[in-house]
Short mmCIF file of the C-alpha atoms (twelve columns), coordinates in Angstrom:
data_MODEL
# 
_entry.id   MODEL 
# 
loop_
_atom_site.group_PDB 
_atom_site.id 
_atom_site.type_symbol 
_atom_site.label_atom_id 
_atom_site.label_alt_id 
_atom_site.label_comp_id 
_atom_site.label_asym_id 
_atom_site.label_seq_id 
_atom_site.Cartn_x 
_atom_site.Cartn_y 
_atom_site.Cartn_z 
_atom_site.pdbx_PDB_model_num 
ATOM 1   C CA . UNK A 1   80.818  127.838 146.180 1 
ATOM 2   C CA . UNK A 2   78.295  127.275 143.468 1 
ATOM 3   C CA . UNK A 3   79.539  130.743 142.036 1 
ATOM 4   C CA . UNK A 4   82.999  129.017 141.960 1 
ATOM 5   C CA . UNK A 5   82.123  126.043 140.794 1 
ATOM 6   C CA . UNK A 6   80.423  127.880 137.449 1 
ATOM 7   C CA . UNK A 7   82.884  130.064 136.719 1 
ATOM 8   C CA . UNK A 8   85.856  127.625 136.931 1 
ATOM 9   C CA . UNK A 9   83.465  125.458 134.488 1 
ATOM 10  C CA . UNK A 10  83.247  128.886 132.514 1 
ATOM 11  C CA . UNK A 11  87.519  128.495 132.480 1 
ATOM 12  C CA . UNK A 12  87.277  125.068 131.235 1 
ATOM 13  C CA . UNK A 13  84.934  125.687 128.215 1 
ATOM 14  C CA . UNK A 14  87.329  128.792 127.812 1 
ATOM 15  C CA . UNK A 15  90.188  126.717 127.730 1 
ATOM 16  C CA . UNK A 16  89.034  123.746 125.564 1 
ATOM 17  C CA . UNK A 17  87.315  125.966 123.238 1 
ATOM 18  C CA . UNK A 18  90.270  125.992 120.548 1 
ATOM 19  C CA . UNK A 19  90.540  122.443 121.323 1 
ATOM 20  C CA . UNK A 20  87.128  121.899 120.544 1 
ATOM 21  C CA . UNK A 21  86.983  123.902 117.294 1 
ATOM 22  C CA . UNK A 22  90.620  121.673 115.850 1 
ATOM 23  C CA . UNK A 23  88.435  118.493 116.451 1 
ATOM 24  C CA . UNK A 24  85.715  120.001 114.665 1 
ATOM 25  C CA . UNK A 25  87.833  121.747 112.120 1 
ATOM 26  C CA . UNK A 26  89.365  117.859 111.768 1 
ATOM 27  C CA . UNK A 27  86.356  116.406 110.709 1 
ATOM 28  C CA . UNK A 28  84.987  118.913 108.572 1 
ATOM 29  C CA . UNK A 29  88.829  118.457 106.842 1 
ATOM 30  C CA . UNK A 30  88.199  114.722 106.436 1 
ATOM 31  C CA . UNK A 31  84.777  115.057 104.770 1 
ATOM 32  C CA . UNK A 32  86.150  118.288 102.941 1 
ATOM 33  C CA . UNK A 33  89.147  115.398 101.020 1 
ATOM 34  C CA . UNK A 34  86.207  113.004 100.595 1 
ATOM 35  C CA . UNK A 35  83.902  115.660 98.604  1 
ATOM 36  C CA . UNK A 36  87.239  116.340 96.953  1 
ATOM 37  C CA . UNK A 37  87.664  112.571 95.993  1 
ATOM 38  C CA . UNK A 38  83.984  112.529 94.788  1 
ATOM 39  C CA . UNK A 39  84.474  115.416 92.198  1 
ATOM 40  C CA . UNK A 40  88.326  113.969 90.871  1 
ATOM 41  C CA . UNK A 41  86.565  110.772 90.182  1 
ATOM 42  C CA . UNK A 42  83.553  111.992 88.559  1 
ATOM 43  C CA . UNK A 43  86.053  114.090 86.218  1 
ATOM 44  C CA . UNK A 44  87.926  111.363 85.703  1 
ATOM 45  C CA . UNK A 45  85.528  108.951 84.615  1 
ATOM 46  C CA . UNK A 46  83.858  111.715 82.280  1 
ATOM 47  C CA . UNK A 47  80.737  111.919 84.034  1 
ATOM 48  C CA . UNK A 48  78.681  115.329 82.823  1 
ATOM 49  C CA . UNK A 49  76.878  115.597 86.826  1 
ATOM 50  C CA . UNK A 50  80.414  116.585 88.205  1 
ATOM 51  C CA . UNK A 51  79.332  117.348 92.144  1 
ATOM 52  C CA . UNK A 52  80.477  121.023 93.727  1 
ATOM 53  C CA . UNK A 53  82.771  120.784 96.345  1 
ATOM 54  C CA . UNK A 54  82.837  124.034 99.168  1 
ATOM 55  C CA . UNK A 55  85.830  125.751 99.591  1 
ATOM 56  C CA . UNK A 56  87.981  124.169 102.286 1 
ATOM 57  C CA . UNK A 57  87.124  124.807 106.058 1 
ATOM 58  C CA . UNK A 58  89.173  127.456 107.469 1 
ATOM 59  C CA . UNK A 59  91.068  126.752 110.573 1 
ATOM 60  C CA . UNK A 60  89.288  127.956 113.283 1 
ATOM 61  C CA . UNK A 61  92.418  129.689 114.790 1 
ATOM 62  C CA . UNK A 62  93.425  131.345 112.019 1 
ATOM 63  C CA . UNK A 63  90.367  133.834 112.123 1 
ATOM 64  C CA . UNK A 64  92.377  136.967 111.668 1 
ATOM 65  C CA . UNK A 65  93.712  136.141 108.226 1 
ATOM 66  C CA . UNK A 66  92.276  138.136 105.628 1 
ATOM 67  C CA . UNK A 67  89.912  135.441 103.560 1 
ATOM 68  C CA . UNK A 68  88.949  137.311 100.578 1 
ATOM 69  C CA . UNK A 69  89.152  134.630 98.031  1 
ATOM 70  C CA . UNK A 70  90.970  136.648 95.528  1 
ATOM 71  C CA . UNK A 71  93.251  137.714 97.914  1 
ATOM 72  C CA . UNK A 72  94.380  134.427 99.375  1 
ATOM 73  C CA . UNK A 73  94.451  133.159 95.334  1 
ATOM 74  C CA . UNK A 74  97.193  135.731 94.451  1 
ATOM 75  C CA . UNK A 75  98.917  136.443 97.597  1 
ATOM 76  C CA . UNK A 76  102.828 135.209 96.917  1 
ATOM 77  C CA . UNK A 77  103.855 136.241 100.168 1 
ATOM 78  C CA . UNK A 78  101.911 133.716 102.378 1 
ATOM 79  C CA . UNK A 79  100.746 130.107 102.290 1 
ATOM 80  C CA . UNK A 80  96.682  130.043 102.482 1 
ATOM 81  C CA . UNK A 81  94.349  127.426 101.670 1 
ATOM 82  C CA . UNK A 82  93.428  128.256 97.852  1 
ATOM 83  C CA . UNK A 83  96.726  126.840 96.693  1 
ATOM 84  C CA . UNK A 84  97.363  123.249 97.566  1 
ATOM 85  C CA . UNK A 85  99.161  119.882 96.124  1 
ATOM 86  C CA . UNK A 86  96.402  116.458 97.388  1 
ATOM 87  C CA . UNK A 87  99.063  113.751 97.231  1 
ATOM 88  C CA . UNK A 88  98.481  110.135 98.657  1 
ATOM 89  C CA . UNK A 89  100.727 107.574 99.628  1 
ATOM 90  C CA . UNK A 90  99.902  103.370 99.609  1 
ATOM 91  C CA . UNK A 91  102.401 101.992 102.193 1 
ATOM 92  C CA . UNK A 92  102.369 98.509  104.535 1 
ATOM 93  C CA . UNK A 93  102.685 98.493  108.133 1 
ATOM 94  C CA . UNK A 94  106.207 97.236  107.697 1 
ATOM 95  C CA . UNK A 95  106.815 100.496 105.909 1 
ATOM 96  C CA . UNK A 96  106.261 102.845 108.975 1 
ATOM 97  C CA . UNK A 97  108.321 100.481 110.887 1 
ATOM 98  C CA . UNK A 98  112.025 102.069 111.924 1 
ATOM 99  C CA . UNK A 99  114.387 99.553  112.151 1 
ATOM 100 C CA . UNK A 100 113.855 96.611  114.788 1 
ATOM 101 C CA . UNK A 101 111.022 98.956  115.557 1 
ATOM 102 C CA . UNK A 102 108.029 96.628  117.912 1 
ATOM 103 C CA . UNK A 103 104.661 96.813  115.504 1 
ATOM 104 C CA . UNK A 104 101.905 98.387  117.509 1 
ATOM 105 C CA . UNK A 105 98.837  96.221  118.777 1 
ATOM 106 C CA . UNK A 106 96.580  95.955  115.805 1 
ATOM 107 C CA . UNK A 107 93.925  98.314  117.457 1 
ATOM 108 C CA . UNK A 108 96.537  100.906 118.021 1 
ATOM 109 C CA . UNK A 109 97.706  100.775 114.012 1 
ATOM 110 C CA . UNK A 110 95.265  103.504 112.641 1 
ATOM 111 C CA . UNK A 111 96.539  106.029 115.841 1 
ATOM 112 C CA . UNK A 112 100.524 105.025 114.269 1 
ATOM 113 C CA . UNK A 113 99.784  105.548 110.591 1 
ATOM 114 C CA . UNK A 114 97.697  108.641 111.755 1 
ATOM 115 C CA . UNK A 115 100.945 110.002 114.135 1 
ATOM 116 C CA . UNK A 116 103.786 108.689 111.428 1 
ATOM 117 C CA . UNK A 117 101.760 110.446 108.514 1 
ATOM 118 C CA . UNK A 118 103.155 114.113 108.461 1 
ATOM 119 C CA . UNK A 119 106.654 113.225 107.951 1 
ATOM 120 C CA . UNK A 120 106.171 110.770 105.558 1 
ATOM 121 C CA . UNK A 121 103.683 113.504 103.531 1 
ATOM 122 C CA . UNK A 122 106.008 116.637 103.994 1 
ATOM 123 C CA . UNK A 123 108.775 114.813 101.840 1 
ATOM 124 C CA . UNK A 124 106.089 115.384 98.670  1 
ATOM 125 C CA . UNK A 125 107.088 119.238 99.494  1 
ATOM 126 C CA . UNK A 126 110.312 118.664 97.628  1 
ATOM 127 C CA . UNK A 127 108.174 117.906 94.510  1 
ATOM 128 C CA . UNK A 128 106.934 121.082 94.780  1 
ATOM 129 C CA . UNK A 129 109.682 122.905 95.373  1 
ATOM 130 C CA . UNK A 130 111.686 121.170 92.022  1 
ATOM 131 C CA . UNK A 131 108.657 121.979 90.045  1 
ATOM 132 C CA . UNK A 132 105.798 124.462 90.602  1 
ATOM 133 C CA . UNK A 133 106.846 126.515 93.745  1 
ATOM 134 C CA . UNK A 134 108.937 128.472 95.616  1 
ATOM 135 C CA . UNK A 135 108.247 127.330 99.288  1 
ATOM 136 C CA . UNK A 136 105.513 124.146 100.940 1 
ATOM 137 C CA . UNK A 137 104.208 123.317 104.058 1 
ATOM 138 C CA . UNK A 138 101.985 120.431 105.365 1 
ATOM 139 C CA . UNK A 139 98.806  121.818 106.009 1 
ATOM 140 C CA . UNK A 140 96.433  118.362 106.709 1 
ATOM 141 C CA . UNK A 141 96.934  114.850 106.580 1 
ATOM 142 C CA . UNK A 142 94.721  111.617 107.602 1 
ATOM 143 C CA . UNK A 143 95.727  107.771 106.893 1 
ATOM 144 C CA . UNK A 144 93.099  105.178 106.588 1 
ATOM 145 C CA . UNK A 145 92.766  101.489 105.519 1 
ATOM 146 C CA . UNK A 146 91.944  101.055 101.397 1 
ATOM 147 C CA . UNK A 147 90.340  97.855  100.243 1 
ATOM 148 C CA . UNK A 148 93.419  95.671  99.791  1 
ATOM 149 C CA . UNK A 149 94.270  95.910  103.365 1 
ATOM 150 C CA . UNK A 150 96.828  98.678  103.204 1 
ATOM 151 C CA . UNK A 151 97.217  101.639 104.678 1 
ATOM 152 C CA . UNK A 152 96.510  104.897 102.757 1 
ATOM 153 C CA . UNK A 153 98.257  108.333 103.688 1 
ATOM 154 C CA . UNK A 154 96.726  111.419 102.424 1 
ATOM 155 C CA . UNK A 155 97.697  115.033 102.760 1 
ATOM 156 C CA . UNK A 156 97.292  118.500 101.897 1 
ATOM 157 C CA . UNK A 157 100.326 120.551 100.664 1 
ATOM 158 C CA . UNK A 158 100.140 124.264 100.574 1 
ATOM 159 C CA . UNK A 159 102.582 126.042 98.491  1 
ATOM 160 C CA . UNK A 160 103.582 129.626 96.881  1 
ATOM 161 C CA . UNK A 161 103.774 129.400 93.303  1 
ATOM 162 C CA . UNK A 162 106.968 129.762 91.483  1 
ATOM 163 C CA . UNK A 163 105.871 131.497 88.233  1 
ATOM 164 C CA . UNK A 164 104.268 134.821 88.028  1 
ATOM 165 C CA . UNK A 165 99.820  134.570 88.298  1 
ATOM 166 C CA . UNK A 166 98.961  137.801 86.763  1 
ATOM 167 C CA . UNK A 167 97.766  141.326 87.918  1 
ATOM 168 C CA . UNK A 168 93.444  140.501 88.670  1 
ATOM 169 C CA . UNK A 169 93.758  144.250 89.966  1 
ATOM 170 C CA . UNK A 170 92.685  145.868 86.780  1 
ATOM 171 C CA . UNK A 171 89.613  143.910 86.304  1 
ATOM 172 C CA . UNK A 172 86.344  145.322 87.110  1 
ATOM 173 C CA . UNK A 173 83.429  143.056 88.893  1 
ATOM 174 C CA . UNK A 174 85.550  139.888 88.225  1 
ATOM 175 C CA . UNK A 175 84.898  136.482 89.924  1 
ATOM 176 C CA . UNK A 176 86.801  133.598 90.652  1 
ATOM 177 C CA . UNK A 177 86.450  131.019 87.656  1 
ATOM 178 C CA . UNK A 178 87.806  127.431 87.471  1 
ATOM 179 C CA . UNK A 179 88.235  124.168 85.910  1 
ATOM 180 C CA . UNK A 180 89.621  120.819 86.537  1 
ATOM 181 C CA . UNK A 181 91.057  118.835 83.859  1 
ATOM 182 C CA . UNK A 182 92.784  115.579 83.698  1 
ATOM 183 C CA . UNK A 183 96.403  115.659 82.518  1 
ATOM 184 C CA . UNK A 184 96.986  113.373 79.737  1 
ATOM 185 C CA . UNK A 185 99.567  110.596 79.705  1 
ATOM 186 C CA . UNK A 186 100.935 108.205 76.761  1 
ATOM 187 C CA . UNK A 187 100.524 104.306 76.464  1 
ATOM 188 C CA . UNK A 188 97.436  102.270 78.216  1 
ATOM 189 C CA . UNK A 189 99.040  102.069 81.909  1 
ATOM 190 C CA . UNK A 190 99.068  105.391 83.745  1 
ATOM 191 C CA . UNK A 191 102.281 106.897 84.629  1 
ATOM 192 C CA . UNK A 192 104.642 105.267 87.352  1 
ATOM 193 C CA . UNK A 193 104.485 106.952 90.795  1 
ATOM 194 C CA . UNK A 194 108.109 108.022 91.117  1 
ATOM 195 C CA . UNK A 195 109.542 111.870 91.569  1 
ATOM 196 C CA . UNK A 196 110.342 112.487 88.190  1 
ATOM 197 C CA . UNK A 197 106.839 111.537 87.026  1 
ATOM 198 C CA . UNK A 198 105.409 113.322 89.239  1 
ATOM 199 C CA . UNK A 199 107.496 117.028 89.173  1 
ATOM 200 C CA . UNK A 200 106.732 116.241 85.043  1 
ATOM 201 C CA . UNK A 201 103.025 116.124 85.920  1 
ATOM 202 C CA . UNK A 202 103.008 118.953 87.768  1 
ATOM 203 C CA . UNK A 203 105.095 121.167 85.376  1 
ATOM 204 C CA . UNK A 204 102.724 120.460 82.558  1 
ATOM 205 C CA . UNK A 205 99.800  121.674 84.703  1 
ATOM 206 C CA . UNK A 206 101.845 124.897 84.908  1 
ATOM 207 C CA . UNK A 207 102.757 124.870 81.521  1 
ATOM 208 C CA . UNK A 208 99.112  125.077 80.695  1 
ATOM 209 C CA . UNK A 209 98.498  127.522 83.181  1 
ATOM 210 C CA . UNK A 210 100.968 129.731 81.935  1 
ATOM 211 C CA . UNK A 211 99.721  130.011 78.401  1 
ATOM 212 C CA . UNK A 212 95.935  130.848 79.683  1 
ATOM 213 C CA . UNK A 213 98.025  133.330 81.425  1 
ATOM 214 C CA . UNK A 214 99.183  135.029 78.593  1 
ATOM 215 C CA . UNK A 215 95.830  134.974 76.781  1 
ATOM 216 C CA . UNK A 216 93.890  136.403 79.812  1 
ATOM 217 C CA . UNK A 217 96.189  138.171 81.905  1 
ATOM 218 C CA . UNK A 218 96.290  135.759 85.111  1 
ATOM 219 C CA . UNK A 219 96.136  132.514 86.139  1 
ATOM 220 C CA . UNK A 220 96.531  130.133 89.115  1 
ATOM 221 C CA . UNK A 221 97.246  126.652 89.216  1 
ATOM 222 C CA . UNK A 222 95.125  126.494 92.291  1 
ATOM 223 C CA . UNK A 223 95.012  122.721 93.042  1 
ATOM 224 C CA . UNK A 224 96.902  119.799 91.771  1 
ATOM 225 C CA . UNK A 225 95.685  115.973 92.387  1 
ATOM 226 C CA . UNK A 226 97.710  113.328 92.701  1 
ATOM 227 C CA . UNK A 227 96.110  110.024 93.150  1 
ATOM 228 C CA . UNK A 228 98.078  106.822 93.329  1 
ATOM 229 C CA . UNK A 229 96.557  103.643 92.405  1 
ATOM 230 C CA . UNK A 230 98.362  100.108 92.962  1 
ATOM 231 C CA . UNK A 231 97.882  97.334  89.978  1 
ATOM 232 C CA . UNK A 232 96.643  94.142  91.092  1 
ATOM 233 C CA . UNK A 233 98.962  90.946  90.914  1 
ATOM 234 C CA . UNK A 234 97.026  90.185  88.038  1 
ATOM 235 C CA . UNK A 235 97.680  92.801  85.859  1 
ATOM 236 C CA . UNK A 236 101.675 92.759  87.249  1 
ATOM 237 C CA . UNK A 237 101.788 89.298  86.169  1 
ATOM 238 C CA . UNK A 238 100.917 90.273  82.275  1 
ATOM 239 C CA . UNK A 239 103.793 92.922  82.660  1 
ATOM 240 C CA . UNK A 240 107.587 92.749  82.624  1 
ATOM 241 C CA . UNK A 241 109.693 91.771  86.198  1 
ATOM 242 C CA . UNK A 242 110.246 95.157  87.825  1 
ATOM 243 C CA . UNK A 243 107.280 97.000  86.096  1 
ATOM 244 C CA . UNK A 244 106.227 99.872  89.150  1 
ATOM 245 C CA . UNK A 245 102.701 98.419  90.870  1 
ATOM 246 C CA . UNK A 246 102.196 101.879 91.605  1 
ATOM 247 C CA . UNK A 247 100.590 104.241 89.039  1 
ATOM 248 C CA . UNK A 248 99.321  107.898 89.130  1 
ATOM 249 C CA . UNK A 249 96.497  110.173 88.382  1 
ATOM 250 C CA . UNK A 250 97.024  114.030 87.810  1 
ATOM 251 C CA . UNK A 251 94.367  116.464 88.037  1 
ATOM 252 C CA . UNK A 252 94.903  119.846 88.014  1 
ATOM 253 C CA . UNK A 253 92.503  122.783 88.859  1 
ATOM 254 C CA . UNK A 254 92.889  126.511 87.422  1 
ATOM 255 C CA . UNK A 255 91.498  129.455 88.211  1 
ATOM 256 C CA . UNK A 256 91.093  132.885 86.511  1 
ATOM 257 C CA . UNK A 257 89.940  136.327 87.758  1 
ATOM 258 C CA . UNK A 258 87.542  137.459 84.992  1 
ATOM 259 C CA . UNK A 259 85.039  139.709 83.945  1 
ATOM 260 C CA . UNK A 260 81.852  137.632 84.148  1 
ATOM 261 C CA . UNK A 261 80.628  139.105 81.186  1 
ATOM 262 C CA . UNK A 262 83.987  137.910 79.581  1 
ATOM 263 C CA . UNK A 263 84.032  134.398 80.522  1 
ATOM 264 C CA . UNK A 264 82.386  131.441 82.316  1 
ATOM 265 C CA . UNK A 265 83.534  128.511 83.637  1 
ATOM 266 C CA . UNK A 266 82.013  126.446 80.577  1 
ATOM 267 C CA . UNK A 267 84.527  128.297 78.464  1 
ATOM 268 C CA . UNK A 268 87.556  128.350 80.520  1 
ATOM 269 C CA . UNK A 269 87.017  124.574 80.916  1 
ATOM 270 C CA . UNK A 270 86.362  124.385 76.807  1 
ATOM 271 C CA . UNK A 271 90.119  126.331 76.712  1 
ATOM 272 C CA . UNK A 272 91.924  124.366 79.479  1 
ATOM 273 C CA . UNK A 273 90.873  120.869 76.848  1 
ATOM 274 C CA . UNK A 274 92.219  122.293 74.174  1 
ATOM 275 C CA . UNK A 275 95.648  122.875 75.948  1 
ATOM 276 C CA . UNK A 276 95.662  119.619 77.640  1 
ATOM 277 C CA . UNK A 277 94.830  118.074 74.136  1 
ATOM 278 C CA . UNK A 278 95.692  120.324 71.508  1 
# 
């Protein structure tokens, strides 16, 4: 009986195993957006001590991919984890709501935004598709509560890239290089959070991408940010009737295969500012 009784344990561990790993995978994914966060804002606010993020956990089931960095950067045939859009969403409770739909019991409301998140997120995958790529898929997404009570979606969406990245083939003991840059906007609010604004943003980051392209022979637009902030009532009430609350933030990472005797990443960044702000 004891025999039994370990081996049928053995079956269980067996069995929960991949279970196990998601939950773990989960968490890591949740601190992984945070450290993400951390770095946007420290670009953002100019700071020189930018913090390095690791590359994003890999799915624990997905262990027979090939992960070769430069491999999942330029494959076009598959979605992998080097290529994603970070969008976020502010919404109420009401907003999750179908119609005549009961609210859940205030301790069950972070389980509903949690469950109603993916749906809501996968919609940004039209963005995508009308700007910067060629097919999109949900890959993460978390909600939480921000500061003014609301309830925050976040998600990760992978895509394949609509314009050509460049042959890294030819290049002899390359390495991955990268920047971040913020994308610049016009007047002293930021831009509204709204489709066309946001398909604009990400074309531009393209746009950019493209031309380092054609100076170094490749070029991924590896990660696009978009961060939406809501204005306060104050600052609505200085602004005309109708003005958007909701405002965006675009950052947009690129990465070159290089020669590291060619090129660092203090002098891609230096050539990424001068395209953003020429």
């Amino acid at each position: 009986m004891t025999g039994i009784r370990i081996l049928i344990a053995i079956v269980g561990l067996i069995v929960a195993a991949p279970f196990i790993a998601l939950n773990v995978w989960g968490i890591n994914m949740s601190l992984w957006v945070n450290e993400v966060t951390a770095q946007n804002e420290a670009v953002l606010n100019g700071e020189t001590d930018v913090p390095v993020v690791r590359e994003m956990p890999s799915n624990p089931l997905a262990w027979l991919r090939n992960r070769a960095d430069v491999r999942d950067m330029f494959d076009t045939d598959t979605l992998t984890d080097s290529r994603y859009v970070a969008i976020s969403e502010i919404v109420t409770l009401e907003d999750l709501l179908a119609a005549d739909e009961t609210p859940p019991a205030e301790a069950r409301i972070p389980l509903y935004a949690a469950a109603r998140a993916p749906a809501r997120l996968i919609r940004y995958c039209e963005d995508i598709i009308q700007s910067i790529g060629l097919s999109c898929d949900l890959h993460y997404s978390e909600a939480r509560e921000n500061r003014q009570g609301k309830i925050e979606l976040r998600g990760l969406l992978r895509f394949i890239p609509a314009s050509p990245l460049g042959d890294p083939s030819a290049i002899e003991n390359g390495t991955l290089i990268r920047t971040a840059a913020q994308l610049p906007y016009e007047g002293n609010l930021l831009p509204p959070n709204d489709a066309a604004t946001r398909r604009a943003a990400m074309t531009q980051a393209q746009d950019i991408c493209d031309q380092v392209r054609t100076r170094f022979g490749n070029c991924v637009l590896a990660n696009v940010t978009i961060d939406v902030k809501e204005l306060w009532i104050t600052d609505l009430e200085a602004l005309p009737a109708g003005t958007n609350p909701q405002r965006i933030d675009t950052l947009a990472t690129f990465v070159v295969f290089a020669a590291q005797d060619q090129m660092n990443a203090n002098d891609l960044r230096d050539i990424v500012r001068s395209l953003v702000t020429p």
